[in-house]
Backbone and ligand atoms as CSV (ligand in chain L), in Angstrom:
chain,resi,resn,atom,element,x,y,z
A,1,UNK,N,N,-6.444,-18.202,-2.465
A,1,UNK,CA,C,-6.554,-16.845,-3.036
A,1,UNK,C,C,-6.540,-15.813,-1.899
A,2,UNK,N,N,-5.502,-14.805,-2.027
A,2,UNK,CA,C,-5.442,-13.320,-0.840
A,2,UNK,C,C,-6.856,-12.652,-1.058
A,3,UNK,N,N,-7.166,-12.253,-0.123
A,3,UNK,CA,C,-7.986,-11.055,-0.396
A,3,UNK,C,C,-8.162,-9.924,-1.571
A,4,UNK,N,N,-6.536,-9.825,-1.536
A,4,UNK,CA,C,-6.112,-8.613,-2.583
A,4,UNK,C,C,-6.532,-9.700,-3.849
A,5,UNK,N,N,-6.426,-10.812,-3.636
A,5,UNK,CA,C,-6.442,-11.539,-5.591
A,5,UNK,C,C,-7.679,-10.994,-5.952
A,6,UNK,N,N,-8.685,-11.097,-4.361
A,6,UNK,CA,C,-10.090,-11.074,-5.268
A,6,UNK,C,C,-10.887,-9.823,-5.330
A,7,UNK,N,N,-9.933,-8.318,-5.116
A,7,UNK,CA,C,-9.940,-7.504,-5.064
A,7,UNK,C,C,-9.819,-7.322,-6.400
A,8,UNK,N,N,-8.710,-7.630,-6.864
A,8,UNK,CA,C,-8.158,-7.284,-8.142
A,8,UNK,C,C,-9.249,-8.461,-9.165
A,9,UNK,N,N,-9.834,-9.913,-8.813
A,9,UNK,CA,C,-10.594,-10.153,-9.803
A,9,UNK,C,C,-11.616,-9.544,-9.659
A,10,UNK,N,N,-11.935,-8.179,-9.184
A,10,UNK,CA,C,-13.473,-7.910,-8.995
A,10,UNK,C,C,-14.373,-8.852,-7.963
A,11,UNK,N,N,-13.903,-9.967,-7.371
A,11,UNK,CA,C,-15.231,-10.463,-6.482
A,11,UNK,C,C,-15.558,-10.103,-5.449
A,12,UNK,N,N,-14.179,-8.915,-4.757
A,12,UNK,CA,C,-14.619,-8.378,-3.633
A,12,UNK,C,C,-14.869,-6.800,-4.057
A,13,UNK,N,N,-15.676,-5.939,-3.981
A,13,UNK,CA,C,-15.531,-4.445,-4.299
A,13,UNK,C,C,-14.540,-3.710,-3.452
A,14,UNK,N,N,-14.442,-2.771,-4.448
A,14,UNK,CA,C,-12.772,-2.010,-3.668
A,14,UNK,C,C,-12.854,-0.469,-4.213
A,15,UNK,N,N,-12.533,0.386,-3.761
A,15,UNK,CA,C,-12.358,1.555,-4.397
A,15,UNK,C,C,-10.962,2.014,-4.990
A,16,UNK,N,N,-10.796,1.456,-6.428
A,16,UNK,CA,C,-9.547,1.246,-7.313
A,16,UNK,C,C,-9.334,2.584,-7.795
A,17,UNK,N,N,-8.123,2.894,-7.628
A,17,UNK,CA,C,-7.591,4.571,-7.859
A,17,UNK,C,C,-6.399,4.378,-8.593
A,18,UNK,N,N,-5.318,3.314,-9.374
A,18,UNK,CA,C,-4.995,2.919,-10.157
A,18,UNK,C,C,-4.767,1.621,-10.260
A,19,UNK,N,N,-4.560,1.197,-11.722
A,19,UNK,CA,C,-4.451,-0.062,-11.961
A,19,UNK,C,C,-3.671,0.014,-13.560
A,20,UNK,N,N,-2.792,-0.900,-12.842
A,20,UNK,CA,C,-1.888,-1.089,-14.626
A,20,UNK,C,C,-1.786,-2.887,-15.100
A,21,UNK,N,N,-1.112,-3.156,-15.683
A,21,UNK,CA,C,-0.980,-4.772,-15.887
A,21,UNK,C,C,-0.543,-5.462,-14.533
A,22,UNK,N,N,0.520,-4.643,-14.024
A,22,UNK,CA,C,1.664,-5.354,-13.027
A,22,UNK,C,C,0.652,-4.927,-11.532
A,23,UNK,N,N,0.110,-3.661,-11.591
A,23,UNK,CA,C,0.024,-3.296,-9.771
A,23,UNK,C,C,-2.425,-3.000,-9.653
A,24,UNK,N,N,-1.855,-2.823,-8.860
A,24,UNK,CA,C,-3.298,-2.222,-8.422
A,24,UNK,C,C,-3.201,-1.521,-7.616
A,25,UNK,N,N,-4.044,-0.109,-7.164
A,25,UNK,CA,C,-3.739,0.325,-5.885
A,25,UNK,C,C,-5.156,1.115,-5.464
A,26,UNK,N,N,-5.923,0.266,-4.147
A,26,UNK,CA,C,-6.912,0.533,-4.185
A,26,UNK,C,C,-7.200,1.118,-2.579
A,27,UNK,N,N,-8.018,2.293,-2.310
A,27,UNK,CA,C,-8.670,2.792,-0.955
A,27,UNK,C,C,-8.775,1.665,0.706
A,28,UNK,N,N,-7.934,2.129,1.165
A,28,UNK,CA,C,-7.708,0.701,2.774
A,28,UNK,C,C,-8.911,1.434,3.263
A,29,UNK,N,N,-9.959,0.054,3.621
A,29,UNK,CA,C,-11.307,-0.398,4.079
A,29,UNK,C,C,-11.398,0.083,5.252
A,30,UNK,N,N,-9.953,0.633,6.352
A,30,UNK,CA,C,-10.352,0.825,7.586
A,30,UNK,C,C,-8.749,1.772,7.304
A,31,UNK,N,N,-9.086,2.989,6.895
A,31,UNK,CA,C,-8.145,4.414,6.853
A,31,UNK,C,C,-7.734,4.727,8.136
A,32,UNK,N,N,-5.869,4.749,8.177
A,32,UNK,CA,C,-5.050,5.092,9.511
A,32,UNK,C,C,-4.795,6.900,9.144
A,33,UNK,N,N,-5.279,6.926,8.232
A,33,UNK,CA,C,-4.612,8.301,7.773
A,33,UNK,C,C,-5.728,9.060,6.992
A,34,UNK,N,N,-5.952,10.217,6.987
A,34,UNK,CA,C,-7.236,11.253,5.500
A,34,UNK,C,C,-7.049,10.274,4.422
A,35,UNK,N,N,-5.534,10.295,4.000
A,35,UNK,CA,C,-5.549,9.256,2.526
A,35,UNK,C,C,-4.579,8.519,3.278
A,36,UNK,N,N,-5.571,6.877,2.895
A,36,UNK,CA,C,-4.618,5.430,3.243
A,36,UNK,C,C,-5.611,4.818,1.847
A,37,UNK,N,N,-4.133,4.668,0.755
A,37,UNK,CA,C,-4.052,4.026,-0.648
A,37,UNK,C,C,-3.770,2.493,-0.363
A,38,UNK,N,N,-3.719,1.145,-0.656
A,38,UNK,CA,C,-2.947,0.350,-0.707
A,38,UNK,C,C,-2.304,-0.321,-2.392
A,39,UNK,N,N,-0.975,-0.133,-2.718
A,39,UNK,CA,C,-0.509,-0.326,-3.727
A,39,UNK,C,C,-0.160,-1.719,-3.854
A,40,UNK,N,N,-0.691,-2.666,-4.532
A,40,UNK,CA,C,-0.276,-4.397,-4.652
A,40,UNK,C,C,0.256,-4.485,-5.549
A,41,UNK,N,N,1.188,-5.722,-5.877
A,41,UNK,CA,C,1.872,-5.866,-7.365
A,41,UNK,C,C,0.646,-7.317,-7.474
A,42,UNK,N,N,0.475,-7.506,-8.696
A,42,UNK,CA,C,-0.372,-8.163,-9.011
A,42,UNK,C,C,0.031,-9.621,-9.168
A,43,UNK,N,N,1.542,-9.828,-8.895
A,43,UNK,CA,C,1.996,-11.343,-9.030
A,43,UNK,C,C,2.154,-10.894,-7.501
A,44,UNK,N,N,1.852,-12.414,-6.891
A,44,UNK,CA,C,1.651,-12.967,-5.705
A,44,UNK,C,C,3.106,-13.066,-4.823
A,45,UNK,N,N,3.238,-12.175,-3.996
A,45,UNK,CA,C,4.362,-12.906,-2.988
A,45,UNK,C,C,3.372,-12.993,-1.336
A,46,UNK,N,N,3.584,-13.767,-0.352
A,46,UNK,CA,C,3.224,-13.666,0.808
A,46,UNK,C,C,3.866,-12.278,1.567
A,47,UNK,N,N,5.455,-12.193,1.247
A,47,UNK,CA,C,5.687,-10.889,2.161
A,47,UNK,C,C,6.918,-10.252,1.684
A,48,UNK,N,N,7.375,-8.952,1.981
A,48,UNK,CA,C,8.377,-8.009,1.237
A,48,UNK,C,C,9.522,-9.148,0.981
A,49,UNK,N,N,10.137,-9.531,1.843
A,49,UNK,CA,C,11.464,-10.548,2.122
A,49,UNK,C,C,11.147,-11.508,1.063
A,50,UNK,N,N,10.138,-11.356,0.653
A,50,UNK,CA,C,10.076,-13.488,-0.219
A,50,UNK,C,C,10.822,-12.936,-1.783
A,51,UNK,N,N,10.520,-11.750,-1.979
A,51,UNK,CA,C,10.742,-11.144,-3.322
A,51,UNK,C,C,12.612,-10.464,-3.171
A,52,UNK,N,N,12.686,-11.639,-4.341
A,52,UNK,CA,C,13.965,-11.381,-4.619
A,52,UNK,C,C,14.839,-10.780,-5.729
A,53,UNK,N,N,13.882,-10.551,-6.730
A,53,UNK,CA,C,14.439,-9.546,-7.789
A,53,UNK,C,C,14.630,-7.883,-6.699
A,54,UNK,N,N,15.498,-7.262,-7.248
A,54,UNK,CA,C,15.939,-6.059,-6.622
A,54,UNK,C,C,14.981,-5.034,-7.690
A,55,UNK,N,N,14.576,-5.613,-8.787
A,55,UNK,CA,C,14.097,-4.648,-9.716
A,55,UNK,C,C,12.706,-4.327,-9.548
A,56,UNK,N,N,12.036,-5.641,-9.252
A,56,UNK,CA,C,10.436,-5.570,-8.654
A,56,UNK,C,C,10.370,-4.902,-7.240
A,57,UNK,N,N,11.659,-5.234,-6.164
A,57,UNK,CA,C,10.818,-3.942,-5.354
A,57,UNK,C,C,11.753,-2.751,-5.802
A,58,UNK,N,N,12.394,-2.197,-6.180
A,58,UNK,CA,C,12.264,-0.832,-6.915
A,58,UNK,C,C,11.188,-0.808,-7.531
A,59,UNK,N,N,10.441,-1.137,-8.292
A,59,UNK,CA,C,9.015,-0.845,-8.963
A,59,UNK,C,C,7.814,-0.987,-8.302
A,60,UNK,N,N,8.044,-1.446,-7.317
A,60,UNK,CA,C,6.555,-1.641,-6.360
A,60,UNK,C,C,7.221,0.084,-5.461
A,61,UNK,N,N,7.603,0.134,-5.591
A,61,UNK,CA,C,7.967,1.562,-4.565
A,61,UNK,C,C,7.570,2.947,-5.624
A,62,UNK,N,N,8.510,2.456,-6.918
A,62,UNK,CA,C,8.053,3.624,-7.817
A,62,UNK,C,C,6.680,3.762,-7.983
A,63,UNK,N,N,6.041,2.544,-7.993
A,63,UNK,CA,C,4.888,2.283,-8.360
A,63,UNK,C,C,3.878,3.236,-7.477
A,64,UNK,N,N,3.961,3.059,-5.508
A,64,UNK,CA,C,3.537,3.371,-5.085
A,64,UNK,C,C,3.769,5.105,-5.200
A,65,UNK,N,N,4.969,5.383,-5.437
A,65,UNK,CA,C,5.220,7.119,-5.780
A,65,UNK,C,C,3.829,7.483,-6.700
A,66,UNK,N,N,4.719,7.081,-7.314
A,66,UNK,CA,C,3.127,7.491,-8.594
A,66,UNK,C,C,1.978,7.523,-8.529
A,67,UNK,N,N,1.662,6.451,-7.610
A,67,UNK,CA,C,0.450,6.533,-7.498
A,67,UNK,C,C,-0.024,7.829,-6.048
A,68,UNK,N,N,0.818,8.016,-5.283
A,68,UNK,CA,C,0.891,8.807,-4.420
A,68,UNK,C,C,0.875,9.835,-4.914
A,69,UNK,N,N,1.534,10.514,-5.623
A,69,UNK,CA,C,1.640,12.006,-6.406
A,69,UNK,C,C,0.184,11.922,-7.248
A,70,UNK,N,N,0.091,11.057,-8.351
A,70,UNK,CA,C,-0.358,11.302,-9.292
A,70,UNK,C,C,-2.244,10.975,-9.074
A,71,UNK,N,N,-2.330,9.882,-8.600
A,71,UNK,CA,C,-3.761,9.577,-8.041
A,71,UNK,C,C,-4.635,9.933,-7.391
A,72,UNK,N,N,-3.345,9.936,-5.969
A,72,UNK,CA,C,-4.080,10.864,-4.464
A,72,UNK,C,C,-3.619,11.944,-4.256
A,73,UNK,N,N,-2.876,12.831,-5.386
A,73,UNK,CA,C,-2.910,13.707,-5.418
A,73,UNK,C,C,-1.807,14.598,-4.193
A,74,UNK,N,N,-1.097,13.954,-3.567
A,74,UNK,CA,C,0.126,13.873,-2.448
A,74,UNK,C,C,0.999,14.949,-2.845
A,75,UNK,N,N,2.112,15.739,-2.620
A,75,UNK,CA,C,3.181,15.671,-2.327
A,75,UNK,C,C,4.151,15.542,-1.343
A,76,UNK,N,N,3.459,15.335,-0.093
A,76,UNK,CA,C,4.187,14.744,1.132
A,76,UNK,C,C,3.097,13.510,1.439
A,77,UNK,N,N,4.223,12.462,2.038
A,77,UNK,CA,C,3.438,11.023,1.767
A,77,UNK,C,C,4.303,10.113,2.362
A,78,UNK,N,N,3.977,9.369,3.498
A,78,UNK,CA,C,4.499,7.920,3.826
A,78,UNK,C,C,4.091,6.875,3.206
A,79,UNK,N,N,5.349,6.056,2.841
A,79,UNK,CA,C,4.965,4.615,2.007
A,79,UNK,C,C,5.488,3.548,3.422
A,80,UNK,N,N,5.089,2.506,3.785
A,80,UNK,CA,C,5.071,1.446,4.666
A,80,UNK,C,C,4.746,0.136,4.024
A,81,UNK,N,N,5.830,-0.485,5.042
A,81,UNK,CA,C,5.170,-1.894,4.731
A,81,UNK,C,C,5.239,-2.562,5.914
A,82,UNK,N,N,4.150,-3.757,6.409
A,82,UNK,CA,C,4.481,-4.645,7.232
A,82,UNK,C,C,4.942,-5.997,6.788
A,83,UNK,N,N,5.959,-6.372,7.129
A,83,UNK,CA,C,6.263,-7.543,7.002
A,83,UNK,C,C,6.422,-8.557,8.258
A,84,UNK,N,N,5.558,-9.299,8.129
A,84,UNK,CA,C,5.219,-10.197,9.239
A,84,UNK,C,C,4.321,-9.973,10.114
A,85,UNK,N,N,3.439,-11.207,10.918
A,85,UNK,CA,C,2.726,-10.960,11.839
A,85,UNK,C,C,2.909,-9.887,13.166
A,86,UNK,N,N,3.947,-10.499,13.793
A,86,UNK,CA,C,4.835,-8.919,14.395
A,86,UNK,C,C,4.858,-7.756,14.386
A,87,UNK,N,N,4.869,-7.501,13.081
A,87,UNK,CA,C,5.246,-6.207,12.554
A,87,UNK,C,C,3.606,-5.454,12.570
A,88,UNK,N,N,2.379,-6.437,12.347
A,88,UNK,CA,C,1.188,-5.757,11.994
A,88,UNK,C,C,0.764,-6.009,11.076
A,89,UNK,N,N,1.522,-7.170,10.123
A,89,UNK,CA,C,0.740,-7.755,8.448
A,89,UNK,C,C,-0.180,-8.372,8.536
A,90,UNK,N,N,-1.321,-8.192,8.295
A,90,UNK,CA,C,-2.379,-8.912,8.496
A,90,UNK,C,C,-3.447,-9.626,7.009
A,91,UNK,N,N,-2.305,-9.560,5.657
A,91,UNK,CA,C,-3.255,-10.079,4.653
A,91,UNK,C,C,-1.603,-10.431,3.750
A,92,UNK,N,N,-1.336,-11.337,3.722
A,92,UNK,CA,C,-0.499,-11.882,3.455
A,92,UNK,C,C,-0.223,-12.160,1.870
A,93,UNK,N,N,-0.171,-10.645,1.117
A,93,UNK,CA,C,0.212,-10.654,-0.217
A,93,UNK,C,C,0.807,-9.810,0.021
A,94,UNK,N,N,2.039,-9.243,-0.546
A,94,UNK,CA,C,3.175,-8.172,-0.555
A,94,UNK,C,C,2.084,-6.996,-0.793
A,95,UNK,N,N,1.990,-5.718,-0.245
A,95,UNK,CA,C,1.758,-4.329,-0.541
A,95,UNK,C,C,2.336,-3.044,0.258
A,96,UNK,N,N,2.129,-1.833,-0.462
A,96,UNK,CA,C,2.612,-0.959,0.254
A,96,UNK,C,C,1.346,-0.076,0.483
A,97,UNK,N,N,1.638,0.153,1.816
A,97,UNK,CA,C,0.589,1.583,2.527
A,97,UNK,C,C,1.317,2.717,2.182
A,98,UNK,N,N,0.208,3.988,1.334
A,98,UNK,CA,C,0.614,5.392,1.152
A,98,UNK,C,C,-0.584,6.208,2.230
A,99,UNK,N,N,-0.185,6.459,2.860
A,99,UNK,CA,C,-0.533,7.620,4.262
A,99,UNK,C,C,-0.030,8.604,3.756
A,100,UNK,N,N,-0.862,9.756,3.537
A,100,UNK,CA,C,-1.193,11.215,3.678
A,100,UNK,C,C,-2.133,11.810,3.874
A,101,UNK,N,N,-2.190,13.248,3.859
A,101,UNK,CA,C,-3.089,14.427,3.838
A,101,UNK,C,C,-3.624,14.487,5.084
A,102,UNK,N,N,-2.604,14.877,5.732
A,102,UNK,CA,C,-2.547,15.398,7.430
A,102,UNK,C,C,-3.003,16.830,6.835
A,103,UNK,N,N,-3.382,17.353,7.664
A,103,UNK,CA,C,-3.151,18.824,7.749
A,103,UNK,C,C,-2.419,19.647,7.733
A,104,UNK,N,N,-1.683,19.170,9.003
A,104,UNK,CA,C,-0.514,20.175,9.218
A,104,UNK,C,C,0.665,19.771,8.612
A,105,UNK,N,N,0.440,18.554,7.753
A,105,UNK,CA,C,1.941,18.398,7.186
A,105,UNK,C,C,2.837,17.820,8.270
A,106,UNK,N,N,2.386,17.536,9.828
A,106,UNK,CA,C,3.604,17.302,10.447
A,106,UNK,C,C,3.023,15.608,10.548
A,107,UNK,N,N,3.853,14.519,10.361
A,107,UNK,CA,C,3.912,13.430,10.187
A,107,UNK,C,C,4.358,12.983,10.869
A,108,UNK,N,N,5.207,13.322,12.236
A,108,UNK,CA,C,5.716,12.926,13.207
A,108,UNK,C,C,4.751,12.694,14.093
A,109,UNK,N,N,3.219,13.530,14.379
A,109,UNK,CA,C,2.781,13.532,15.244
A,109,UNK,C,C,1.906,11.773,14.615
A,110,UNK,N,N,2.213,11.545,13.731
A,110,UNK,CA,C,1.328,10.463,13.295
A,110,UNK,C,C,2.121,8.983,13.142
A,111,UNK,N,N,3.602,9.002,14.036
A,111,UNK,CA,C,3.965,8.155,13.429
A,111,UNK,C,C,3.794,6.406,14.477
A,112,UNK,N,N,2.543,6.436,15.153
A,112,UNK,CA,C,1.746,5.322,15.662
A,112,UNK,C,C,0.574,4.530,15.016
A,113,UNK,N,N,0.170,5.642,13.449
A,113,UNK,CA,C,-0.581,5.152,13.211
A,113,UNK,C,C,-1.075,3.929,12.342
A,114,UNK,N,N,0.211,3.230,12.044
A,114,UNK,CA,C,0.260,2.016,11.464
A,114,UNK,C,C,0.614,1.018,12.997
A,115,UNK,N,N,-0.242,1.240,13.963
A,115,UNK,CA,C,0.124,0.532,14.961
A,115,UNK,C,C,1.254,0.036,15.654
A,116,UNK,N,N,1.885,0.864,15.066
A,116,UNK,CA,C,3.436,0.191,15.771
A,116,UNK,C,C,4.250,1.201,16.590
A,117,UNK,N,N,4.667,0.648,17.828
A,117,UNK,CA,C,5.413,1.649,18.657
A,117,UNK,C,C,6.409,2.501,18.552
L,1,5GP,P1,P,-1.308,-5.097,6.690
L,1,5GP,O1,O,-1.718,-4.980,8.139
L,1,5GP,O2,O,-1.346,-6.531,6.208
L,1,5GP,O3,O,-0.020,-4.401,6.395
L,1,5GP,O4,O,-2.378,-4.284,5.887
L,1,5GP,C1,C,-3.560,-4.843,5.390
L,1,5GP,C2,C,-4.506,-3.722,5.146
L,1,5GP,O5,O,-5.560,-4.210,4.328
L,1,5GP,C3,C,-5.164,-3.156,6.421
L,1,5GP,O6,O,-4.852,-1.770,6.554
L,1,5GP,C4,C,-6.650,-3.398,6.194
L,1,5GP,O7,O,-7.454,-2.347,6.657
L,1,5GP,C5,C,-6.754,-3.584,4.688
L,1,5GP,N1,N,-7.830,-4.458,4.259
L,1,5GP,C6,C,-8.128,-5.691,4.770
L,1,5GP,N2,N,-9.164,-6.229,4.115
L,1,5GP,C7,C,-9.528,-5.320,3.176
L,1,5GP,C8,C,-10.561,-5.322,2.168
L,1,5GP,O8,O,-11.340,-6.251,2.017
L,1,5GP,N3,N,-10.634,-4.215,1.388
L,1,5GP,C9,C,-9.778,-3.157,1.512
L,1,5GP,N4,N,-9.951,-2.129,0.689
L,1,5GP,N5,N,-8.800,-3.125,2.441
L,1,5GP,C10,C,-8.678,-4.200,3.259
């Protein structure tokens, strides 16, 4: 079981800001950004690449929009993903990071803060 499973069964507490049948998308425990959301699809992949319907990640993206606009309240907003150890993945169920609510709106000055060069 991921972390995120037991997020989503309730055994770990989480601060959940939406949830539908398919996704969850709950407050990251250690924020790179004012607002860092994490959006999960609720069926299990290890990482972006394993998922091969074209339609599920279009919907894990819409998914994360929505929840970006509509939840956290966004209209400027980075969505990310890590895929792979390499890259910085460190919980090995498919999700997307929504980063916003800089101040200044400028997002360039922030773009280290998913650890990557
Ligand atoms: P990754 O590095 O795999 O792309 O992102 C995993 C994210 O999950 C990290 O930003 C990390 O802070 C977050 N995270 C890890 N464990 C927990 C947890 O138990 N609860 C919450 N809310 N976030 C977590």
């Amino acid at each position: 079981m991921t972390i995120f499973e037991k997020i989503i069964a309730r055994e770990i507490p989480s601060t959940i800001v939406f949830e539908n049948s398919d996704y969850i998308a709950f407050k990251d425990i250690n924020p790179k950004a004012p607002v860092h959301v994490l959006c999960v699809p609720k069926k299990v992949s290890a990482r972006l690449d394993e998922i091969t319907d074209a339609l599920e990640i279009g919907q894990l993206f819409q998914t994360a929009s929505r929840v970006a606009r509509e939840a956290c309240r966004l209209t400027d907003y980075r969505l990310a993903i890590n895929v792979g150890a390499g890259a910085g993945q460190i919980v090995f169920h498919t999700h997307v990071h929504i980063l916003g609510g800089w101040k200044n709106q400028d997002a360039d000055t922030h773009h280290n803060e998913m650890g990557q060069q």
